[in-house]
N, C-alpha and C positions, 0 to 999 in steps of 0.2 A: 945536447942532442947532436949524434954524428950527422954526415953528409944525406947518407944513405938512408935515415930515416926522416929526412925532410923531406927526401924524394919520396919517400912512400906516401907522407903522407902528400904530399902534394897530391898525388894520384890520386889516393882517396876521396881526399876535396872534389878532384876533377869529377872523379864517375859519381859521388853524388850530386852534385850542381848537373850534370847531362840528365841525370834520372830524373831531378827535381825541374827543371827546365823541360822536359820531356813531357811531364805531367801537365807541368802549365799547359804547354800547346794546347793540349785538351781540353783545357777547363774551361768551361765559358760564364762570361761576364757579361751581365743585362744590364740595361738601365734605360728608363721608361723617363718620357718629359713629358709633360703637361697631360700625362692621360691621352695623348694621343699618338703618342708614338713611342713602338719599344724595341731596341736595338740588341741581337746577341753577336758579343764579335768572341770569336774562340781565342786561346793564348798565344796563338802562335800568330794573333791579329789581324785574322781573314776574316768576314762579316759573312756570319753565320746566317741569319735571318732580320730582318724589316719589316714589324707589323704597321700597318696606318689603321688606328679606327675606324670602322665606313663613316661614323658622323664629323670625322674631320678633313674630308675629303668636301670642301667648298671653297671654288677660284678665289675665293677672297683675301683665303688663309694659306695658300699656297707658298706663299713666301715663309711664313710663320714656322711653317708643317716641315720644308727644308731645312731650316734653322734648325730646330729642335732635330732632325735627324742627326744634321752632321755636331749638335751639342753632343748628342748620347755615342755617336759613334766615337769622339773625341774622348770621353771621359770615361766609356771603356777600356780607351785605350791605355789611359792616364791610370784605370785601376791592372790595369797589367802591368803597366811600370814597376805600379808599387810592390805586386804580388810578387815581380822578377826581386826588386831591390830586397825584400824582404827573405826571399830566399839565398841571395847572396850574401847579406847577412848573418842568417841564421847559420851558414855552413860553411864561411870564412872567415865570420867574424869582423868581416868589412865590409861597408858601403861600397859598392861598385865589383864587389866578387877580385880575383887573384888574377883577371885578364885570363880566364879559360875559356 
C-alpha cells in the first residue's frame, strides 16, 4: 500500500470516528439506583435529567439519595466510555482510536 493511499485512508477512519462520535453526543445513557433515583447524562456527558422518587425524599436518606446520584451519574459516564472505546475499535481496529 503506497503513501497516498494510507492517507486516504486515514481520513476515512477520521470522518467516520467524527460521525460516529457525533452520534454518541446524542445518545443517552440511563441508569437507575436503588429505585430511587434515575440519572440521563447524554454522550457528549452533560446531565440530561434527575428524577428523585417523591417517596425517597426523607431527611433521613438524604445522604443515601446523593450517593446513589452521583453512583448513576458516574456509571454513565463509565458506559460512554465504553460506547466511545468501542467505537474506536470497531473503526481502527484499536483500543484508544488513531489520536483523531
Amino acid at each position: 500500500m503506497n503513501m497516498q493511499q494510507l492517507m486516504m485512508q486515514a481520513q476515512k477512519m477520521k470522518r467516520e470516528l467524527e460521525k460516529a462520535k457525533a452520534a454518541l453526543a446524542e445518545q443517552e445513557f440511563e441508569v437507575s439506583k436503588g429505585g430511587a433515583v434515575k440519572v440521563v447524562v447524554l454522550g457528549n456527558r452533560t446531565v440530561k435529567s434527575i428524577e428523585i422518587q417523591d417517596d425517597a425524599f426523607n431527611a433521613d436518606d438524604k445522604d443515601m439519595i446523593q450517593d446513589m446520584i452521583a453512583m448513576a451519574i458516574n456509571e454513565a459516564i463509565e458506559k460512554i466510555d465504553e460506547a466511545e472505546e468501542e467505537i474506536n475499535e470497531r473503526i481502527t481496529g484499536q483500543p484508544g482510536g488513531m489520536g483523531f
